[in-house]
Structures are given as structure tokens and as C-alpha cells.
C-alpha positions in Angstrom: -28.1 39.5 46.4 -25.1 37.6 47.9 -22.6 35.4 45.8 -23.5 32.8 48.1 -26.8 32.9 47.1 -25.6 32.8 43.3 -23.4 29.8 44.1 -26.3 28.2 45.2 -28.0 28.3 42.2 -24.7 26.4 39.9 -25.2 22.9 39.6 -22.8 21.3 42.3 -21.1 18.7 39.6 -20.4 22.2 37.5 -18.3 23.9 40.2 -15.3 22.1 38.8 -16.0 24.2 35.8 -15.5 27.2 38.4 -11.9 25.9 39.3 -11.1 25.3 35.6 -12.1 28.8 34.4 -10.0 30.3 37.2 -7.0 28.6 36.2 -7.5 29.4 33.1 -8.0 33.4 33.7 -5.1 33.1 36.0 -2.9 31.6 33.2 -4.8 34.4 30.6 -3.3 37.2 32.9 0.1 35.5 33.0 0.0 35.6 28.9 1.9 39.1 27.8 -0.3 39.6 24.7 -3.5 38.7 25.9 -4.7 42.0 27.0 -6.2 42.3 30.5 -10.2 43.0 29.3 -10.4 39.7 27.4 -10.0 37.5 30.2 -13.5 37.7 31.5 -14.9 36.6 27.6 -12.1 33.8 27.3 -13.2 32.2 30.7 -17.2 33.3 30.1 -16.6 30.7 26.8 -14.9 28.1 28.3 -17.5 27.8 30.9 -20.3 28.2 29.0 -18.6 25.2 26.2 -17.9 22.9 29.3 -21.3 23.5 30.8 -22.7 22.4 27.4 -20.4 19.5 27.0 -21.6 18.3 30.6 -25.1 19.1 31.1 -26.1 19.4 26.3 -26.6 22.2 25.0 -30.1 24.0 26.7 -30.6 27.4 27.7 -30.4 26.3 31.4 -26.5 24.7 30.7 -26.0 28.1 29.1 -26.3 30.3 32.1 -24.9 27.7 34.0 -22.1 28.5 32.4 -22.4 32.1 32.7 -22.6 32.2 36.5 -19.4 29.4 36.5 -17.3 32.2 34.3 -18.0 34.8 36.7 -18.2 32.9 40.0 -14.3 32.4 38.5 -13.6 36.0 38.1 -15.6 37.4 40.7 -13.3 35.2 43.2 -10.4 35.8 41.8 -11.5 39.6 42.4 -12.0 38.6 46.2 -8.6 37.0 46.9 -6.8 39.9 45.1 -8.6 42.5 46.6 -8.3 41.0 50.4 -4.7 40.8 49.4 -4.7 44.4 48.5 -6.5 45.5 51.7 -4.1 43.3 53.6 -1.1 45.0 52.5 -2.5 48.9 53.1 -3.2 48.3 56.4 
């Protein structure tokens, strides 16, 4: 399965949430003492509270939130990784 076809399945008025949880893992990563493993449960939270606050609290808001958190991560994994294969070429 494609990402595409995961972002497809998050609410469209929740992919603000995406933006927000990547800023937030981006500013998580900046933080010295926060090591680099906890970033992906810090912004999995986050997501998964504003999904609740948006859409109540239902199992459905829930993995909404779950897929925002890691559409965050997994394109934040994307840009650095195109970055990386940019610069070994």
C-alpha cells in the first residue's frame, strides 16, 4: 500500500493536524534532552489529542490521529532521506 492511498483515508479538515505534528517533531529533534526515539510517541499524542479535540473522542478520531502522527513522521523521513540521496550522488 502507497502513503497516498493512506492520505486518502485522513479526514481532509485533519491534515492540519499533519503540519502541526511535524513542526512539533521538528522542534522535538531540535530539543538536546529529548532523545531521538521519543519523537514518534510525543507527535503520535498530539495527533491523536487534536484529532479528539476536533472530531470527540470515538475510535474512528483515534486512528485518525494515528495515521496524522505518522503521515508527520513518515514525511519528514521522505524529505530527509531525498536530501540524503541528493547529497551522495
Amino acid at each position: 500500500m502507497e502513503w497516498n492511498a493512506v492520505l486518502e483515508f485522513i479526514n481532509p479538515e485533519l491534515l492540519i493536524v499533519v503540519v502541526v505534528c511535524w513542526i512539533i517533531g521538528y522542534v522535538l529533534k531540535q530539543t538536546p534532552k529529548v532523545p531521538d526515539w521519543t519523537i514518534i510517541y510525543g507527535v503520535t499524542v498530539v495527533a491523536v489529542a487534536f484529532a479528539v479535540v476536533l472530531l470527540g473522542f470515538t475510535a474512528q478520531s483515534v486512528l485518525q490521529g494515528i495515521l496524522c502522527g505518522a503521515m508527520a513522521v513518515y514525511g519528514n523521513q521522505l524529505v530527509k532521506q531525498t536530501k540524503k540521496s541528493g547529497e551522495n550522488e
